[in-house]
VMD Tcl script that draws the C-alpha trace (Angstrom):
set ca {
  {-24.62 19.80 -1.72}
  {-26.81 21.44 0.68}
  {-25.52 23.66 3.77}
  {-26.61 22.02 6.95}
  {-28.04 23.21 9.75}
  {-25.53 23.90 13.32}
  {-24.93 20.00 14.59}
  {-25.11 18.13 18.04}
  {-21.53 16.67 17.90}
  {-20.77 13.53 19.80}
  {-17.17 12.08 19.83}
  {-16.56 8.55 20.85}
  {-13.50 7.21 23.01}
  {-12.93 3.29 22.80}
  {-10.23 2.33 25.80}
  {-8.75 0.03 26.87}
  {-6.61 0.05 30.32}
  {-6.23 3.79 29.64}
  {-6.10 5.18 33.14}
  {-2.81 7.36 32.35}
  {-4.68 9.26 29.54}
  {-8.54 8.75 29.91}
  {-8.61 11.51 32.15}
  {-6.01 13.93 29.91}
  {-8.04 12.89 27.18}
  {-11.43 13.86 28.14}
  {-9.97 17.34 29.29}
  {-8.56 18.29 25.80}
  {-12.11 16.93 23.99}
  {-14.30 19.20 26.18}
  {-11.50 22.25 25.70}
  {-12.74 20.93 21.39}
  {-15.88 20.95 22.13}
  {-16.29 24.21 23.93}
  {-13.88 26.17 21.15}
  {-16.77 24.41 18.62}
  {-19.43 25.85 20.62}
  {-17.95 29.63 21.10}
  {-17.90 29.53 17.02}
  {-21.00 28.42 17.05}
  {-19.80 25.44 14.94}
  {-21.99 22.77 17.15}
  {-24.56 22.66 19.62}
  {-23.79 23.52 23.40}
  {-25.07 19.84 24.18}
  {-22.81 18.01 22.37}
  {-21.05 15.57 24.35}
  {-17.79 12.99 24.83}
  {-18.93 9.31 24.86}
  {-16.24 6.57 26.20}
  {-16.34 3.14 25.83}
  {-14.46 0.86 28.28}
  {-13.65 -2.34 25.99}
  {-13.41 -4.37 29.82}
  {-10.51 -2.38 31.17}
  {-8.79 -3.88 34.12}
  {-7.48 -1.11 35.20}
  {-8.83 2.10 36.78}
  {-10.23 3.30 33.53}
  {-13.78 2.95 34.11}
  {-13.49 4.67 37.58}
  {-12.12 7.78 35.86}
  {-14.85 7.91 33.67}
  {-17.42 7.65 36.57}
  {-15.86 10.54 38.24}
  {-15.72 12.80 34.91}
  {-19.49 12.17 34.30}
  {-20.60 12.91 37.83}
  {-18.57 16.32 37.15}
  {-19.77 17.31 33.73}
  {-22.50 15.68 32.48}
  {-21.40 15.69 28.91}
  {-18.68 13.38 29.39}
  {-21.00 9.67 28.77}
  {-19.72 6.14 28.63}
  {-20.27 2.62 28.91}
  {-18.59 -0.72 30.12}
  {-18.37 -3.88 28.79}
  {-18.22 -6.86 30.53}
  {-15.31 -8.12 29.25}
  {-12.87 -7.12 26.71}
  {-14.39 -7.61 23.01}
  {-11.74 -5.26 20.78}
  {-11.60 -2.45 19.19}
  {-13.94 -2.60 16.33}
  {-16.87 -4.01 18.97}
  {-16.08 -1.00 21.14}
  {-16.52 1.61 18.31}
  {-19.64 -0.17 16.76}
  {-21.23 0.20 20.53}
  {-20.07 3.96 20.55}
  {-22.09 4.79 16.86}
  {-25.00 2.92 17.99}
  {-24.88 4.08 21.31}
  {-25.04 7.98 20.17}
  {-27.59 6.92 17.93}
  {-29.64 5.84 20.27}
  {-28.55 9.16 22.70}
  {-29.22 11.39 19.87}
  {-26.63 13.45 17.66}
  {-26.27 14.67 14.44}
  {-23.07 13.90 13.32}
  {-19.84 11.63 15.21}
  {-16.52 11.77 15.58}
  {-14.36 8.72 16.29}
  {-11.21 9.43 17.92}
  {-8.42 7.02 20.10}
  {-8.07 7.42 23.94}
  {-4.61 8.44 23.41}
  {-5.14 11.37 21.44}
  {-1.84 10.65 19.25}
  {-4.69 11.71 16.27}
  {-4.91 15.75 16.19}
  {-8.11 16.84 18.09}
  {-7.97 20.05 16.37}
  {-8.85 18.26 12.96}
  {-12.27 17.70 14.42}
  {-13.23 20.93 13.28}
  {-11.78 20.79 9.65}
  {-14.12 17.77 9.77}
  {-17.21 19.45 10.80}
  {-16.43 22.37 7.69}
  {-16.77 19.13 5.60}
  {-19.61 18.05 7.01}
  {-21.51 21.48 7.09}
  {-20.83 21.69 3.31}
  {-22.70 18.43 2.87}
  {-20.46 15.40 3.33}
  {-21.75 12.45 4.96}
  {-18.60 10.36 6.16}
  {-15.24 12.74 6.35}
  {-12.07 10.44 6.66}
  {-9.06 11.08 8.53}
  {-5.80 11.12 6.52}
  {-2.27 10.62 8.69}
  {-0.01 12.63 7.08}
  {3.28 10.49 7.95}
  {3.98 7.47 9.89}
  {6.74 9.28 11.77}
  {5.62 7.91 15.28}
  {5.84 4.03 14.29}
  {7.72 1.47 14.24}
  {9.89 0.39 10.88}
  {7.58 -2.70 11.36}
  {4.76 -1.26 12.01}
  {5.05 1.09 8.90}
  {5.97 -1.69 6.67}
  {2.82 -4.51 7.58}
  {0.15 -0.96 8.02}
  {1.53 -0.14 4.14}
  {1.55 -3.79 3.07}
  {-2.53 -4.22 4.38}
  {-3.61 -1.01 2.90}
  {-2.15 -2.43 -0.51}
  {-3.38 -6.38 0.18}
  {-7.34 -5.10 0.62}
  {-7.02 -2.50 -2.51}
  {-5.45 -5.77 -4.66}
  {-8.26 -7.47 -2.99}
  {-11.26 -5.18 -4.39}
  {-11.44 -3.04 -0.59}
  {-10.33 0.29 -1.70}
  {-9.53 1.84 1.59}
  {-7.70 4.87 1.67}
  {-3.75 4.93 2.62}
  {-3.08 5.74 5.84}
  {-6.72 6.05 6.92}
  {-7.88 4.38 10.55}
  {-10.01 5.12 12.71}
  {-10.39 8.45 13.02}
  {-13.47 9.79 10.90}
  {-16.40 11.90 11.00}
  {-20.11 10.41 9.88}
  {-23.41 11.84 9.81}
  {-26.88 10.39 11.86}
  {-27.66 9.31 7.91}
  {-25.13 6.79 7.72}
  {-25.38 6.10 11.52}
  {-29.28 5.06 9.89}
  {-27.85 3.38 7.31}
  {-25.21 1.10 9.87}
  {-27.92 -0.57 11.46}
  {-29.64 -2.26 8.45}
  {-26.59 -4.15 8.31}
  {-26.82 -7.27 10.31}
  {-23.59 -9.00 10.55}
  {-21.77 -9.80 13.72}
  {-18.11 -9.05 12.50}
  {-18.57 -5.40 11.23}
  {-15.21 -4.48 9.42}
  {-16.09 -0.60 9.76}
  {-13.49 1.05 7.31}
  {-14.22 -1.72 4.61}
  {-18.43 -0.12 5.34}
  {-17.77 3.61 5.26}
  {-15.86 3.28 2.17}
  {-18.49 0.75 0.43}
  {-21.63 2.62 1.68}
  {-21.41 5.31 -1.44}
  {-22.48 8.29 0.84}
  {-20.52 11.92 -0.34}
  {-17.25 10.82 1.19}
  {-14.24 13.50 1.35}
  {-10.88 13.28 3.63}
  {-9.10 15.23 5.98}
  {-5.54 15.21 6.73}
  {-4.18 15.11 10.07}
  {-0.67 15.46 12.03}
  {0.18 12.29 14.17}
  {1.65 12.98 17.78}
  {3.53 10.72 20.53}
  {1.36 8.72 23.04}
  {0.53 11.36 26.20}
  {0.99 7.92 28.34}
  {1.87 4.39 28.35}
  {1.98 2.17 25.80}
  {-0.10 1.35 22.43}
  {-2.74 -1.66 23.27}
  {-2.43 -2.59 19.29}
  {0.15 -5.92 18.72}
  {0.30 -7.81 16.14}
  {-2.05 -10.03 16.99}
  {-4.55 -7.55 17.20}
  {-3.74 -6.21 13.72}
  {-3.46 -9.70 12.00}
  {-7.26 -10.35 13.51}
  {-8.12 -6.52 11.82}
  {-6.70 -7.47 8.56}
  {-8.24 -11.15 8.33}
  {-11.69 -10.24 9.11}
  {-11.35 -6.97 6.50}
  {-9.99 -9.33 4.03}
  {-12.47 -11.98 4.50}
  {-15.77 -9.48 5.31}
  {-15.05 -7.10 2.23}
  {-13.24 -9.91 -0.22}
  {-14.17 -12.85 -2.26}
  {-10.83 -12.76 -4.53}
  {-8.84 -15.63 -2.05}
  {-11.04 -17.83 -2.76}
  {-10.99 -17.38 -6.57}
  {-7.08 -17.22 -6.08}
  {-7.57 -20.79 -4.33}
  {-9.82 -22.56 -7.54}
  {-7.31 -20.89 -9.65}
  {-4.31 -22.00 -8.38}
  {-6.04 -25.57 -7.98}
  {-6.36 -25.56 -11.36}
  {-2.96 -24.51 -12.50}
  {-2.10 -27.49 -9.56}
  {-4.24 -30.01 -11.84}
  {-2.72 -28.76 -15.12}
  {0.62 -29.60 -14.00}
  {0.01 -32.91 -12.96}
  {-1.45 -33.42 -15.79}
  {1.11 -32.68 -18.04}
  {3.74 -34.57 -15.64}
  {1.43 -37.76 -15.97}
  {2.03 -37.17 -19.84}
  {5.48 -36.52 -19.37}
  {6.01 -40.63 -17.56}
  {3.39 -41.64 -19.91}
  {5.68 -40.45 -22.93}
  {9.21 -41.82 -21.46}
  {8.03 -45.36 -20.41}
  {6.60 -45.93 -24.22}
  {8.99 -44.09 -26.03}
  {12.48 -44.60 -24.32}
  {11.39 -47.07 -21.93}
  {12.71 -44.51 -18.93}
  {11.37 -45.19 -15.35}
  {10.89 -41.84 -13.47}
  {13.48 -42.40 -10.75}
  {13.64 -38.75 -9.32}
  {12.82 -39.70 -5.51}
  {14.30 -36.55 -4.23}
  {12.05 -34.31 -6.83}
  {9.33 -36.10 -6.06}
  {9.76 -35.97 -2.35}
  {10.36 -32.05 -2.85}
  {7.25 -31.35 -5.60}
  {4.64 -33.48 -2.54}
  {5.75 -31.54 0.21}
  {5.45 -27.95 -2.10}
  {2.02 -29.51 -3.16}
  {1.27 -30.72 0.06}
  {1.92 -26.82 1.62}
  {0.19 -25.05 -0.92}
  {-2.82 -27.89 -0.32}
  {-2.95 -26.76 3.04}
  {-2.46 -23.04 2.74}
  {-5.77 -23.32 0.30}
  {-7.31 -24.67 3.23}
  {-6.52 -22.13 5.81}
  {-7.69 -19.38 3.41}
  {-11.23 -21.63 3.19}
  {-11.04 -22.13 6.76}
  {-10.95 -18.21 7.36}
  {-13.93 -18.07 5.23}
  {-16.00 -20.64 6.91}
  {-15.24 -19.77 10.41}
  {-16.16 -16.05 9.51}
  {-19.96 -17.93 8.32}
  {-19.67 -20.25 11.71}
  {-19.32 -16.64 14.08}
  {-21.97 -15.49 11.87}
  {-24.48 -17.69 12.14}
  {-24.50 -17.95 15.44}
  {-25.32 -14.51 15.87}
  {-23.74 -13.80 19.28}
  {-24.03 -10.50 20.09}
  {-21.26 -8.05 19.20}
  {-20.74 -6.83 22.90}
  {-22.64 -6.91 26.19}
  {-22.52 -3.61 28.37}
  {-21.94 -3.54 32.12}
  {-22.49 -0.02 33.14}
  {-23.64 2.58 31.02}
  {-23.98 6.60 31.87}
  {-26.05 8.53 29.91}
}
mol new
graphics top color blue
foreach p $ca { graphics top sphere $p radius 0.5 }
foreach p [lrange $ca 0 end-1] q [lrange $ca 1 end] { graphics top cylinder $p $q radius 0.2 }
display resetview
């Protein structure tokens, strides 16, 4: 791989109602960014980008106050809240559009190590394209928490996504794959299912987790379930192969029951007179009938969102 030349680094914030750390936050990045640029490791001009995913707090205000102080703090606001993966997507194309060489995505809370941003930059300089961050441990969550993040990272590798263990949102990608993002023209971008799809020289970083600086994580369950189904159903066509599977297997055993009743009523002149089993096998059908649906219904309201080709996010305010 060939040695690059000294980047313009831009790191991207998403928040959302993150007055108690935006501010915190944005202090620690510049301290990053100014270490970088003593080492000569990026470009005095690179810069801290936030995106307010429609905060109602006092979020945006802070951010308004840090630009008008330092110039290389940037953001934008959306109108309304549109999640996570909507607020990073406008924070790569965003910088894009700016200008940079290479980004860093990081959370507002800074629980990811800051510091790793420049193991991810001596990655990048030797010729890597997309550098992933690794979490070390899951020390700082929840037993359930750990248990459903371990249980998706297993469900999208079973399902053909081979994402990394442990890995979220907290990478490193060059203005080459930035380039590359916006051929893709789907509405519902599933961004770690991309980056590890893509095929550019990928490498990982590993990174210490810390506690929150500030109130509380803006991630529920919810929120994850909505992650997982549109990674699953984005980067995934194996449900729906499990669903005209198991509708065959369904067939084939009503098949052979039919056989079965066929083969007592000639043979031993037996009536089937299990009403309880047969009450119990309709309602089992009848569930696994309607689960096959709901995994088709996923599946045609991720086409529905598609075709109507909304936009992913509508900015407010933006400070450049």
């Amino acid at each position: 791989m060939l040695l690059r030349d000294v980047p313009k680094l831009a790191v991207i914030v998403p928040c959302y109602n993150e007055e108690l750390c935006v501010r915190r936050t944005a202090e620690k990045l510049l301290e990053v960014i100014n270490t970088l640029v003593s080492k000569n490791k990026i470009l005095s001009d690179s810069y801290v980008y936030f995106i307010d995913d429609g905060s109602a707090d006092k979020t945006w205000e802070i951010i308004e106050e840090l630009h008008k102080s330092n110039p290389l703090i940037k953001g934008t606001k959306f109108v309304r809240n549109f999640g996570n993966q909507r607020a990073l997507m406008a924070g790569l194309e965003s910088v894009r559009e700016i200008g940079c060489d290479c980004v860093v995505s990081i959370d507002a809370d800074l629980q990811q190590d800051e510091w790793a941003i420049e193991k991810f930059l001596d990655e990048y300089m030797k010729g890597y394209d997309i550098v992933l961050g690794i979490r070390n441990n899951r020390k700082t969550d929840t037993f359930f928490k750990k248990f459903t993040a371990e249980m998706f990272y297993k469900t999208m590798k079973f399902l053909g996504a081979n994402i990394p263990m442990n890995h979220s949102d907290y990478r490193l990608v060059s203005k080459r794959t930035l380039d590359l993002m916006s051929i893709y023209p789907e509405k519902l971008f599933f961004l770690r299912g991309f980056f590890n799809e893509i095929g550019l020289p990928t490498t990982y970083v590993n990174f210490d987790v810390k506690q929150r600086m500030a109130g509380e994580s803006k991630f529920n369950f919810q929120s994850l379930m909505a992650l997982a189904l549109n990674g699953i159903t984005s980067y995934s066509v194996v449900p729906l192969r499990f669903v005209a599977v198991l509708g065959f297997f369904m067939a084939l055993f009503g098949f052979a029951v039919g056989i079965e009743t066929v083969i007592e009523k000639l043979f031993w002149h037996n009536s089937p007179n299990g009403w309880a089993t047969n009450i119990i096998v309709m309602c089992a059908f009848g569930g696994i009938q309607l689960f096959c649906l709901g995994i088709i219904g996923e599946y045609v309201g991720q086409l529905y969102r598609e075709v109507k080709a909304r936009p992913r996010y509508i900015k407010d305010v933006e400070l450049r």
